[in-house]
RODO-2510 file (C-alpha; in nm, 4 decimals, decimal comma):
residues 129
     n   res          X          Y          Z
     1     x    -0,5391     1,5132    -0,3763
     2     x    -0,6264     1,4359    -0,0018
     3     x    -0,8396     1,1086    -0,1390
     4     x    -0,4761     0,9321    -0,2698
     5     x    -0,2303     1,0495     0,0098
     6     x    -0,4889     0,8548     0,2237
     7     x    -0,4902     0,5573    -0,0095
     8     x    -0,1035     0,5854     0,0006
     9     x    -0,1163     0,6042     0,3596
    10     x    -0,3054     0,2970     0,4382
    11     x    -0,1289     0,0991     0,2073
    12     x     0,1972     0,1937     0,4207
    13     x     0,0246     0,0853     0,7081
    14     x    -0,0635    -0,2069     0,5779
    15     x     0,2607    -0,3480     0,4464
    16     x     0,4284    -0,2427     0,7864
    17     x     0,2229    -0,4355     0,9516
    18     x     0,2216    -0,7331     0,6754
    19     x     0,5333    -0,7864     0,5276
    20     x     0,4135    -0,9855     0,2355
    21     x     0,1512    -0,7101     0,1429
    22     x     0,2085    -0,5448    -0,1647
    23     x    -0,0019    -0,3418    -0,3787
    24     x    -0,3177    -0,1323    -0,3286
    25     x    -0,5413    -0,2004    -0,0182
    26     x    -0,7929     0,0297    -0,1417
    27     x    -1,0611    -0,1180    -0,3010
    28     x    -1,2863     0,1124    -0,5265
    29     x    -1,5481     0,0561    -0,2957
    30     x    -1,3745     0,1936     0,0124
    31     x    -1,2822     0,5244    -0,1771
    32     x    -1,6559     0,5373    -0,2302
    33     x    -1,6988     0,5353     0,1071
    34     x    -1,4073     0,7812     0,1810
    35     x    -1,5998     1,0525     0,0032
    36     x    -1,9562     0,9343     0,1058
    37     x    -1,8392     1,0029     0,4218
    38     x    -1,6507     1,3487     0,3587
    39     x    -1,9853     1,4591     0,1664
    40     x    -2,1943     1,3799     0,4836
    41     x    -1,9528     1,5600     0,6975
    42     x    -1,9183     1,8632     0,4501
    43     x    -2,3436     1,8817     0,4526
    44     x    -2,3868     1,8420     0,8199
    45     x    -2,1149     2,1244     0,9026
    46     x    -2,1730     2,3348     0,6675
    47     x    -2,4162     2,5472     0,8451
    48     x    -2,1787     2,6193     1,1305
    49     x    -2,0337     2,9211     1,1935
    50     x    -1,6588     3,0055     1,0615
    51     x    -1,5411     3,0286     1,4394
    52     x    -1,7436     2,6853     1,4435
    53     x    -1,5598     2,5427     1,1125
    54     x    -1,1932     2,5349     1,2783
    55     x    -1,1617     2,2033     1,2922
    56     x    -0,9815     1,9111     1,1033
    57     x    -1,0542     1,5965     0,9680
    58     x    -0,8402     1,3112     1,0514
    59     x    -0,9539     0,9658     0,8058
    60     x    -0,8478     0,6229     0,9320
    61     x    -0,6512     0,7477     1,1841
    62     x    -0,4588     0,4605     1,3638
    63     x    -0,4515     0,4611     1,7237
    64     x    -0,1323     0,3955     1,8877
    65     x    -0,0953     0,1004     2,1464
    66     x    -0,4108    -0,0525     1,9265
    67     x    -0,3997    -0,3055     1,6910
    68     x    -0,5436    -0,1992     1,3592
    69     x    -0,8466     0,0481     1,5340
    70     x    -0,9054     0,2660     1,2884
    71     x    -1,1722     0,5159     1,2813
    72     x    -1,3205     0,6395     1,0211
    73     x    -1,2763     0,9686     1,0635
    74     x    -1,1213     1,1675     1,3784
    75     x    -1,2730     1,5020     1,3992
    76     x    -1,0540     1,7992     1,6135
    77     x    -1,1347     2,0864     1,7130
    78     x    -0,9894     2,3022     1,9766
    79     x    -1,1928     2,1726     2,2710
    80     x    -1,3219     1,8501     2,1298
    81     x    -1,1833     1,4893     1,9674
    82     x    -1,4532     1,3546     1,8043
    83     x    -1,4405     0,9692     1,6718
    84     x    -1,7110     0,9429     1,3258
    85     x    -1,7901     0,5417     1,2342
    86     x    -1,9848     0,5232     0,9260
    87     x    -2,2070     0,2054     0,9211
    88     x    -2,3849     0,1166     0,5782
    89     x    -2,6901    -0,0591     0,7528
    90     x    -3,0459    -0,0285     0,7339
    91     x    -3,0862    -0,0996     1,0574
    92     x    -2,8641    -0,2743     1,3500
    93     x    -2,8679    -0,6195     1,3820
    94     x    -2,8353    -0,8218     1,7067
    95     x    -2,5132    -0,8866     1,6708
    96     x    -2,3548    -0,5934     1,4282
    97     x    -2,4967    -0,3789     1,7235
    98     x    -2,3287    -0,5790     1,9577
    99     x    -1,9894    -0,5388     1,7567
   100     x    -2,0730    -0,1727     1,6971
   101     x    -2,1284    -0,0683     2,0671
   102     x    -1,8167    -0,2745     2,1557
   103     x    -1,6272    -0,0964     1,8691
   104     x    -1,7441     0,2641     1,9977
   105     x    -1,6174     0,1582     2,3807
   106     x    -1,2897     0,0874     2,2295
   107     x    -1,2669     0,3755     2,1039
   108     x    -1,3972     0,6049     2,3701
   109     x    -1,1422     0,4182     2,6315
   110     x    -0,8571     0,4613     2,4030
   111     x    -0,9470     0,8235     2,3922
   112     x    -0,9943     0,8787     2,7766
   113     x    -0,6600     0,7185     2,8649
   114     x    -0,4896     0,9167     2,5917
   115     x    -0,6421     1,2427     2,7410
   116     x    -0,5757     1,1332     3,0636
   117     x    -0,2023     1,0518     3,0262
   118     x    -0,1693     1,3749     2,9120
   119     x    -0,3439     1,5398     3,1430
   120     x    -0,1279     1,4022     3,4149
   121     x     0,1724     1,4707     3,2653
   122     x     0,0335     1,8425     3,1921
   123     x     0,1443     1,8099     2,8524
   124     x     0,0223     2,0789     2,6049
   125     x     0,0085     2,0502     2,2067
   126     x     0,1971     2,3449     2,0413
   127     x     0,1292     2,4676     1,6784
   128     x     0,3073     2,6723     1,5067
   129     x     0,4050     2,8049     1,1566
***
């Protein structure tokens, strides 16, 4: 169920941001991907403990005031944000790993100036039922 909400969701991002889009955006090969990368995640976590396991999993979350950064997954938890980018490589290249590292900066400046925005503005996230 969760695999096409996200397929519906980033085909309504895309034809916001493309006007002339229409269609599916999701090619069989990124749903591969999608749950290559929720397998990995399920493994890897699965020996935490269930205090440990509160957290969610955000996929292709897009980050507001960017244009089209997207990663792969956002993982939350209640004292962490945690960006995941999957890479399909052997090993880095020059310059994939130049792209990557530039890639992971984005992200973990976007991140900082989020927190730190709200931070100054002592804003606090509320949940409820």
């Amino acid at each position: 169920m969760w695999e096409q909400q996200l397929k519906n969701y980033v085909n309504e991002v895309m034809s916001e941001d493309n006007s002339d889009h229409t269609g599916n955006s999701v090619s069989k090969s990124q749903e591969s991907v999608w749950m290559n990368c929720f397998a990995f995640i399920s493994k890897t976590l699965n020996s935490l403990s269930p205090e440990e396991q509160e957290y969610s999993l955000v996929f292709e979350y897009s980050l507001p005031g960017t244009v089209h950064e997207k990663p792969d997954v956002f993982l939350l938890t209640n004292t962490k944000a945690i960006f995941l980018e999957f890479k399909r490589k052997e090993a880095p290249q020059i310059d994939d790993n130049k792209d990557d590292i530039a890639q992971a900066i984005r992200y973990k400046e976007w991140l900082q100036n989020h927190h730190k925005v709200t931070k100054d503005r002592n804003a606090r996230y509320v949940t409820g039922n």
